[in-house]
C-alpha positions as CSV (number, residue, x, y, z in Angstrom):
1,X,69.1,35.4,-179.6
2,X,68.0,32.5,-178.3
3,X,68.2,30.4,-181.6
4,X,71.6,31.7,-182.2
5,X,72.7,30.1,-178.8
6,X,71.4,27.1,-179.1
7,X,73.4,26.4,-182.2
8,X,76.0,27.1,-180.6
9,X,75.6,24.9,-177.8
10,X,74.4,22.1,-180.1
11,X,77.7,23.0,-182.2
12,X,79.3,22.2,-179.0
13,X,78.0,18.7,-178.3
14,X,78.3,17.7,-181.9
15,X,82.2,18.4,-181.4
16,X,82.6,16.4,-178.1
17,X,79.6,14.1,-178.7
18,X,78.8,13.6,-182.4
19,X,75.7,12.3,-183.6
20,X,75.7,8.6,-183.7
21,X,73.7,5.7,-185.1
22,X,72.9,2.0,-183.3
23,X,72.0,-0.5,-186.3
24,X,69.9,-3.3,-185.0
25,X,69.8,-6.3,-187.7
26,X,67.3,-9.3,-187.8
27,X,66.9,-11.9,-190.4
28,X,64.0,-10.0,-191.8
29,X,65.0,-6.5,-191.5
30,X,67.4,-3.6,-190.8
31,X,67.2,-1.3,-188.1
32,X,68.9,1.7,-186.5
33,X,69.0,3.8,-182.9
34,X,69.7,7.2,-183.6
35,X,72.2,8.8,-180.9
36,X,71.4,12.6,-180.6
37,X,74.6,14.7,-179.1
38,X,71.9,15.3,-176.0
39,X,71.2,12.1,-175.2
40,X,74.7,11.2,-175.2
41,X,75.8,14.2,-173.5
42,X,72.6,13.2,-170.8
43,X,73.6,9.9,-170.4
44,X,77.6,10.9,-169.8
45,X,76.2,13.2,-167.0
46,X,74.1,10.9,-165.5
47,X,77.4,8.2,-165.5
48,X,80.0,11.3,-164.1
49,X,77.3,11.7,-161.5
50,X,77.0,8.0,-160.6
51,X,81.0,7.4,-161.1
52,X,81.5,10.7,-158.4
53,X,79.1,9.6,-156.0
54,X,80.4,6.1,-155.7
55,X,84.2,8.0,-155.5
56,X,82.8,10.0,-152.5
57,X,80.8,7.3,-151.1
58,X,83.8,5.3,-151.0
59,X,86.0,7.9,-149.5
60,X,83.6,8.5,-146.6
61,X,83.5,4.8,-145.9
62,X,87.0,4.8,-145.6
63,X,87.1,8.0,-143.6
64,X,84.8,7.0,-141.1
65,X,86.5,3.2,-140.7
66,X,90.1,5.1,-140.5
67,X,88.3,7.5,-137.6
68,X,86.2,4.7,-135.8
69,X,89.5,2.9,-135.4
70,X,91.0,6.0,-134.4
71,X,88.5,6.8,-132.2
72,X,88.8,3.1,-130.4
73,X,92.3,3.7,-130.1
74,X,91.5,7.1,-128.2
75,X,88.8,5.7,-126.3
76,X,91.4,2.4,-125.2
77,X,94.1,4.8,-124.2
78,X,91.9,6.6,-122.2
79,X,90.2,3.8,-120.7
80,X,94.0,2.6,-119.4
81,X,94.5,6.2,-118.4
82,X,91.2,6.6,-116.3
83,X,92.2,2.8,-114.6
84,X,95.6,4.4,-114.1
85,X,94.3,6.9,-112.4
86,X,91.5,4.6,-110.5
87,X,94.7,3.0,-108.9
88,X,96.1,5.5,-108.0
89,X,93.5,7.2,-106.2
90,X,93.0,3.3,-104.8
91,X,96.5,3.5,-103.3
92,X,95.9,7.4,-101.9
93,X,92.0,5.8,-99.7
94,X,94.3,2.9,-98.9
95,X,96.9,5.4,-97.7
96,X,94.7,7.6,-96.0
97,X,93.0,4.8,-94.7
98,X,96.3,3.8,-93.0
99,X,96.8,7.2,-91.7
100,X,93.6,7.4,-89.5
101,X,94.0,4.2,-88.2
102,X,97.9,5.3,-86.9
103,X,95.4,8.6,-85.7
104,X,92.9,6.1,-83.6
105,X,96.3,4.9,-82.3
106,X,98.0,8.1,-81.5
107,X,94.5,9.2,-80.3
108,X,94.2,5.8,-78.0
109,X,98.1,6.3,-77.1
110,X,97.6,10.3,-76.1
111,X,94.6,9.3,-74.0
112,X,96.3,6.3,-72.1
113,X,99.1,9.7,-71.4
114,X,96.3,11.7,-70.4
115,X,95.3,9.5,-67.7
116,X,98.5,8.6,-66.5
117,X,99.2,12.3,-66.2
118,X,95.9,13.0,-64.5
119,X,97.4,10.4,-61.7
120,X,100.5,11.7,-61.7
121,X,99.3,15.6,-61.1
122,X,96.7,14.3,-58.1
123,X,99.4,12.5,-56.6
124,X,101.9,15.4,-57.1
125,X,99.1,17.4,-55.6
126,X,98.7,15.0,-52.7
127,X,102.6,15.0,-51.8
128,X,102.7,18.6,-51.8
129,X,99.5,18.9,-49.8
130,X,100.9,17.1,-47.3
131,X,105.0,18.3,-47.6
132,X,103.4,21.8,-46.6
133,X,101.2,20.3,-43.9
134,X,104.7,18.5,-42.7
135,X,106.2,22.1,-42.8
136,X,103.9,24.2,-41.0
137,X,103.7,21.1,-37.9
138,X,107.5,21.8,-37.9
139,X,107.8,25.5,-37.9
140,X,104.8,25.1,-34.9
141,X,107.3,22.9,-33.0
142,X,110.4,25.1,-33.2
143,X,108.4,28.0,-32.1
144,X,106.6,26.2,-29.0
145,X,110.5,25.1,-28.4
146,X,112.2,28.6,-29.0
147,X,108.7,30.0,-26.8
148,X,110.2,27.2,-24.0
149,X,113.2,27.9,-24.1
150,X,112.8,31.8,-23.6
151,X,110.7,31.0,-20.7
152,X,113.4,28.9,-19.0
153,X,115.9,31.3,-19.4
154,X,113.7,34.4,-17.9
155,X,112.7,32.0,-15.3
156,X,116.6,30.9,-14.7
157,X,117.8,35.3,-14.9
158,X,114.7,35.7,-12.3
159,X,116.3,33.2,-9.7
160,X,119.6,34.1,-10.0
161,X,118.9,37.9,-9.6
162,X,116.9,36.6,-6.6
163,X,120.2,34.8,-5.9
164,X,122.3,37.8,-5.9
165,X,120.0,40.4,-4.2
166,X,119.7,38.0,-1.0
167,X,123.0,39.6,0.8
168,X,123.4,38.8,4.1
169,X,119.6,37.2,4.1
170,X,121.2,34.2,1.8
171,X,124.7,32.5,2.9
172,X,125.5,31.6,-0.4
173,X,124.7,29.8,-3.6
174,X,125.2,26.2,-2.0
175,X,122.3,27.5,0.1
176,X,119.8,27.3,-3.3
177,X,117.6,24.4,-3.4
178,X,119.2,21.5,-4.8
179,X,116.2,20.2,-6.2
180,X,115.5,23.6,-8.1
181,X,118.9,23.7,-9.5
182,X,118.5,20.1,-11.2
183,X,115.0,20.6,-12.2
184,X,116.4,24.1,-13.9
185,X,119.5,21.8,-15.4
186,X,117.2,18.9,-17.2
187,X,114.9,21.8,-18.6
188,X,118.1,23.5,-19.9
189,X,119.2,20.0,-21.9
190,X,115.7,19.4,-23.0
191,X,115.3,22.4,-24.2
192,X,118.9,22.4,-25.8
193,X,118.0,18.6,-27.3
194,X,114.7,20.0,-28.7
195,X,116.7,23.0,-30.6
196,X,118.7,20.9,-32.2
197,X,116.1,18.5,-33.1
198,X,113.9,21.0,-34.4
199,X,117.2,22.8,-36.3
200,X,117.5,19.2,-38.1
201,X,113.9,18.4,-38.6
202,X,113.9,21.9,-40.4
203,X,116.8,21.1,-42.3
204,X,115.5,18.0,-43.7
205,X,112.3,19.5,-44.6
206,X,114.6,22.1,-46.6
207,X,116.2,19.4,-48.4
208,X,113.1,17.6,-48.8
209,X,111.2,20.7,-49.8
210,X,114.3,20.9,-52.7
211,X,114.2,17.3,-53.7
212,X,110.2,18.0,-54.5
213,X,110.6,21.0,-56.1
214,X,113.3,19.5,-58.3
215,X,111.0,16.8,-58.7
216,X,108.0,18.4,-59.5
217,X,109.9,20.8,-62.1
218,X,110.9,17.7,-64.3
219,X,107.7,16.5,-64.0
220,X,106.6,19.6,-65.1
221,X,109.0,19.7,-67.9
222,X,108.1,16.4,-69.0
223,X,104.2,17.3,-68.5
224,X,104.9,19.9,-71.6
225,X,106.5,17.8,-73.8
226,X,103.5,15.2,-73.4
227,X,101.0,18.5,-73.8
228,X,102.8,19.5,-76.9
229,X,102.4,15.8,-78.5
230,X,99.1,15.6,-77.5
231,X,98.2,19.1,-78.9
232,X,100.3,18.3,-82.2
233,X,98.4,15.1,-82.5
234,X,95.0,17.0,-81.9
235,X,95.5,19.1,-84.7
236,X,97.0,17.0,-87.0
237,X,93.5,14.8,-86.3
238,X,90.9,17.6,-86.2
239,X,91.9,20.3,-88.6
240,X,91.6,17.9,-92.1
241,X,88.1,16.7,-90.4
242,X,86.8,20.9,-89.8
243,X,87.7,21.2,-93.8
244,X,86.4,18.1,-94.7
245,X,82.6,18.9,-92.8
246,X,83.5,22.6,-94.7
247,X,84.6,21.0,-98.3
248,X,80.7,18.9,-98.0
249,X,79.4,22.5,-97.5
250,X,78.4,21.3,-93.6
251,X,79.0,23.9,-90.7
252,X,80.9,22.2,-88.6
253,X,80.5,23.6,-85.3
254,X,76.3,22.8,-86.1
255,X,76.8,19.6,-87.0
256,X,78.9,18.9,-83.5
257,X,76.3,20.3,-81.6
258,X,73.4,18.0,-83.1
259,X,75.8,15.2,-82.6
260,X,76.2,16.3,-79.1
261,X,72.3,16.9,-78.3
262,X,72.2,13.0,-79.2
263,X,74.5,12.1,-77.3
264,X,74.2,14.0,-73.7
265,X,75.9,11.5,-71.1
266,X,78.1,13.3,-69.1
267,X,81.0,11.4,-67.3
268,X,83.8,9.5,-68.4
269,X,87.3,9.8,-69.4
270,X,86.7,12.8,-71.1
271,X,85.4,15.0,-68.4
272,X,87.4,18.7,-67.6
273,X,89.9,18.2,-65.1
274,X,89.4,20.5,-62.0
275,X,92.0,19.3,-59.1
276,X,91.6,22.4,-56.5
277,X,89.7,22.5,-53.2
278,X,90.3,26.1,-52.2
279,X,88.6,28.1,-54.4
280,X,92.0,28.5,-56.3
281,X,92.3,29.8,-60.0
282,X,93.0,26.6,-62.4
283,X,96.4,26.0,-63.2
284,X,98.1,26.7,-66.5
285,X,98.5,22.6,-66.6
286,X,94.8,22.2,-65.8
287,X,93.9,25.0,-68.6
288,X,95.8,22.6,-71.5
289,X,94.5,19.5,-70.4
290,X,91.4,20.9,-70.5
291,X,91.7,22.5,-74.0
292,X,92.9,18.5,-74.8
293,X,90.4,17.1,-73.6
294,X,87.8,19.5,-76.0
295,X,89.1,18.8,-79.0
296,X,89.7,14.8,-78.0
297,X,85.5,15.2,-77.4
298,X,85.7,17.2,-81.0
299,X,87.1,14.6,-82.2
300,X,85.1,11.9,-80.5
301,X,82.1,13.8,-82.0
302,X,83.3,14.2,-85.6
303,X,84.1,10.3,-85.2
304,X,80.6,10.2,-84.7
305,X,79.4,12.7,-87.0
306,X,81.3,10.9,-90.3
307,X,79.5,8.0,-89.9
308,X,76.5,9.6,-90.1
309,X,77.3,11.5,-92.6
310,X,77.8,9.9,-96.3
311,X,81.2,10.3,-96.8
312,X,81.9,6.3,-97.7
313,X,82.3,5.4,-101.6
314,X,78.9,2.7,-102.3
315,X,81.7,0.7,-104.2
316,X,84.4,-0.9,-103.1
317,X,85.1,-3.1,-106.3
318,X,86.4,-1.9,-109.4
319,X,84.5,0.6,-111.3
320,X,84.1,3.5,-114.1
321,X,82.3,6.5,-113.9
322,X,80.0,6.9,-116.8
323,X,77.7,9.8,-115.8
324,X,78.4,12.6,-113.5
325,X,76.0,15.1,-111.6
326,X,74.5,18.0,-113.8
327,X,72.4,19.0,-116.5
328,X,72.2,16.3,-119.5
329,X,70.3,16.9,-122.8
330,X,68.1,19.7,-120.9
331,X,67.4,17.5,-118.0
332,X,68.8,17.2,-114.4
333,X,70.9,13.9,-114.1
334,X,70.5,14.0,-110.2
335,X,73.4,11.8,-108.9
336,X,76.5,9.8,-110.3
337,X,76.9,6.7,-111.9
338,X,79.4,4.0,-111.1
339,X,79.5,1.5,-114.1
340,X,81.0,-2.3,-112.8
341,X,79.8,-5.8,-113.4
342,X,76.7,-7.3,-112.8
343,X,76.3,-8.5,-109.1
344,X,78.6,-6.2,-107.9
345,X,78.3,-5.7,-104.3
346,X,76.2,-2.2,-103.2
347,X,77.3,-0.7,-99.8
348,X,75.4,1.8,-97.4
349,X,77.7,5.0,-97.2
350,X,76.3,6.3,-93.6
351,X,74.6,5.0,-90.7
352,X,70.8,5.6,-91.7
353,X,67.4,3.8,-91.9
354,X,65.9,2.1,-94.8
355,X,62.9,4.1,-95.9
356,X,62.1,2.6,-99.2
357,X,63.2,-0.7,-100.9
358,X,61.3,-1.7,-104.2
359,X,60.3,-1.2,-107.5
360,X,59.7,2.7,-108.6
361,X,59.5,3.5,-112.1
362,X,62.9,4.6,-113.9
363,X,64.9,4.0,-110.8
364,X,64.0,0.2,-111.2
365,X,65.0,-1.5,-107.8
366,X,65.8,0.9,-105.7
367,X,67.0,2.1,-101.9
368,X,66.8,4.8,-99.9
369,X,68.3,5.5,-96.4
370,X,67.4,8.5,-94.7
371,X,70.0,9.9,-92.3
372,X,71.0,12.7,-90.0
373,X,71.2,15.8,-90.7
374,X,68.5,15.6,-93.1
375,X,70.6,13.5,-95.6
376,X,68.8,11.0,-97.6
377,X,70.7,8.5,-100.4
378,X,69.7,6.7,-103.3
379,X,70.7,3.7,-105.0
380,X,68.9,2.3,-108.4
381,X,68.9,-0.1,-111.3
382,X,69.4,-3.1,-108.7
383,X,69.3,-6.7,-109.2
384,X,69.0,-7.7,-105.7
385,X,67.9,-5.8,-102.7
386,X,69.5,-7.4,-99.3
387,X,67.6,-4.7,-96.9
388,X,64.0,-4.0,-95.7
389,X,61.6,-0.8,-94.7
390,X,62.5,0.0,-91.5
391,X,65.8,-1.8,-91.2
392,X,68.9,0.2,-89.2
393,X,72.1,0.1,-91.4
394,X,75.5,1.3,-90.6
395,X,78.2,2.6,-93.0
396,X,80.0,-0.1,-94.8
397,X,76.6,-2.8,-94.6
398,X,76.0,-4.1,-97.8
399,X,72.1,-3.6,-99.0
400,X,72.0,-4.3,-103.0
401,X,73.8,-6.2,-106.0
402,X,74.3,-3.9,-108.7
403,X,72.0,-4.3,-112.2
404,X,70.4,-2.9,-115.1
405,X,66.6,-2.5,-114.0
406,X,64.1,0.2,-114.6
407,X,65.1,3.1,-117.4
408,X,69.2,2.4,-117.9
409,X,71.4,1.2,-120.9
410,X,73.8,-0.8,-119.5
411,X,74.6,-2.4,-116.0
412,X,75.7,0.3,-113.1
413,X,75.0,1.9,-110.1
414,X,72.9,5.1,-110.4
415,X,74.0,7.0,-107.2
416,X,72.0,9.9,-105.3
417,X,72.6,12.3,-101.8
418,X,69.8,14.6,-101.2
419,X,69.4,17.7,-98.7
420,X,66.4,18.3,-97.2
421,X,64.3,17.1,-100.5
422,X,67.1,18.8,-103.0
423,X,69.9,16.6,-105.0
424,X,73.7,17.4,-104.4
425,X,76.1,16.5,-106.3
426,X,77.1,13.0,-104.3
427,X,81.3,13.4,-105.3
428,X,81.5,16.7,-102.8
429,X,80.8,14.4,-99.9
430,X,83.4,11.9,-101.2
431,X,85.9,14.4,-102.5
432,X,85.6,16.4,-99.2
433,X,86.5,12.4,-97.5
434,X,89.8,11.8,-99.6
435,X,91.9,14.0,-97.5
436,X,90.8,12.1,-94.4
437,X,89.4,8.1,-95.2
């Protein structure tokens, strides 16, 4: 069987390769190379195999140099798009940034209204203090006049029934002291003059009394429409900063409170109104200034808290992201990294103190600032370091030049926020800001 097809497959290659012969001639002698349909048939393989690898190697040569330029033109569009969409979120800080400025105005402006108001209530107060001290000395008046006069006239019914019960013991009325008669007369026309006087001095007070109460009613009227700017402008300023303090994953009410154990001066502009001296019930006016006046102390205090609190960007030059927050290749990558030129300036994003500033391993030169709240930041792979152990920074200082130092492949900005020990993911501070910086 297996000689039979071995014939046939030699028959085979003597059809497609026939035996052939090489002659090899000298001077001296003749010789030949004897071709065997195998050899020929191995060396045809062997070339097909060469020929289709060097087909194939081409092929994937030109594959790969039609998809790296492919691949560069994806990676340019989407450079353009992510710069596109740098400037754009550029314009929305620069916007926002313009909005809480015109909300430190309107805050400075409502305040300014405040205190006027204040005035104009305690003076209101005053005038109507003494408009119904005014009124009472009146009404005290026309009843010691109306008492008077009542007097006189029993005293004047007493003579003249005296007068007429004389008979024959009295000549007549000429015979009534003169003297008596006059002095009854003048306290008659006093008391007359006093009336009157008292009937106008009440009357004026009425009109008065009108003219305040018409007064005090547009004041009032115009007391509400400042309340209801004030309160409009209160929320418009507090509510984006409660979800911004919720958006970082901070409780908001505990992180006012902290703020406000630091800072426990009492006085000021901002202290509750309280106008009464009898004991009185606050007014409804007095209840909305006050409720003001908390959330202009709210926002006083998340003023306060946001610097604290890193919220800033570290960069305020162009930039790329490169690396986000998250696992990479099994391993925690425990911040965010910002990717610019060498030299570009580094900026503090909170008010904090410099706890370390040197040379540790893979971070290369590196900072950290510890700040409230139990918030600590780092910044590695410096060039230069502009701040010290122990040094006080605010938000917006600049302490490093960005570089390529310690474990990194390329010049940037390896960004970290920590929370009590444990990294966060640094763009849910900054994300949670873009609503409100």
């Amino acid at each position: 069987m297996r000689t039979r097809l071995a014939i046939k497959l030699h028959a085979t290659l003597e059809r497609f390769f026939p035996e052939r012969r090489l002659f090899l001639r000298s001077d001296t002698d003749t010789r030949f190379i004897r071709l065997k349909s195998s050899t020929q048939a191995l060396a045809f393989g062997g070339a097909s195999l060469v020929l289709a690898w060097s087909i194939i190697a081409t092929a994937v040569l030109l594959m790969d140099s039609i998809g790296s330029g492919n691949f560069r033109e994806q990676a340019r569009r989407d450079l353009e798009t992510y710069q596109l969409r740098l400037n754009i979120l550029s314009e929305e800080r620069n916007a926002r940034a313009a909005e809480a400025i015109a909300a430190q105005e309107r805050f400075n402006t409502a305040l300014e209204q405040v205190s006027v108001m204040q005035t104009k209530l305690l003076e209101a107060e005053t005038r109507q203090a003494e408009l119904e001290a005014g009124l009472e000395a009146v009404q005290l008046k026309l009843r010691d006049a109306i008492r008077a006069r009542e007097d006189v006239r029993t005293e004047l019914a007493s003579l003249m029934s005296e007068i007429e019960a004389g008979g024959t013991g009295v000549a007549s009325a000429d015979s009534i002291d003169s003297t008596t008669l006059d002095f009854l007369s003048a306290a008659l026309a006093r008391t007359a003059e006093e009336r009157d006087q008292v009937v106008a001095d009440a009357q004026d007070a009425l009109i008065r009394a009108d003219e305040m109460a018409t007064e005090i009613r547009l004041m009032e009227e115009k007391n509400d429409t400042i309340f209801r700017q004030l309160e409009e402008a209160m929320t418009v300023s507090v509510a984006p900063l409660d979800k911004m303090f919720e958006a970082a994953g901070m409780n908001p009410d505990r992180i006012l409170d902290q703020v406000r154990r630091g800072y426990s001066g009492q006085g000021g502009p901002l202290t509750p109104l309280s106008f009464s001296t009898r004991g009185e019930d606050p007014s409804e006016d007095i209840l909305r200034a006050n409720r003001i006046l908390n959330q202009m102390d709210r926002l006083n205090l998340y003023r306060i808290a946001a610097e604290k609190a890193p919220f800033a960007m570290p960069i305020k030059d162009s930039f790329r992201f490169t690396s986000g927050f998250g696992y990479r290749w099994g391993r925690l990558h425990a911040g965010t990294d910002f990717a610019g030129a060498h030299g570009t300036p580094i900026y503090a994003t909170a008010d904090g103190v410099v706890t370390f500033a040197g040379w540790q391993s893979g971070y290369g030169r590196l900072v950290k600032i510890q700040h409230e709240f139990g918030i600590e930041t780092r910044y590695a792979h410096n060039s230069k370091l502009y701040v010290t152990v122990g040094q006080r920074v605010s938000r917006g200082d600049r302490i490093a030049a960005m570089g390529n130092t310690g474990r990194s492949t390329g010049t940037h900005l390896h960004y970290e926020v920590r929370v009590g020990g444990k990294p966060v993911n640094p763009m849910i501070y900054i994300k949670a800001a873009n609503d409100v910086f």
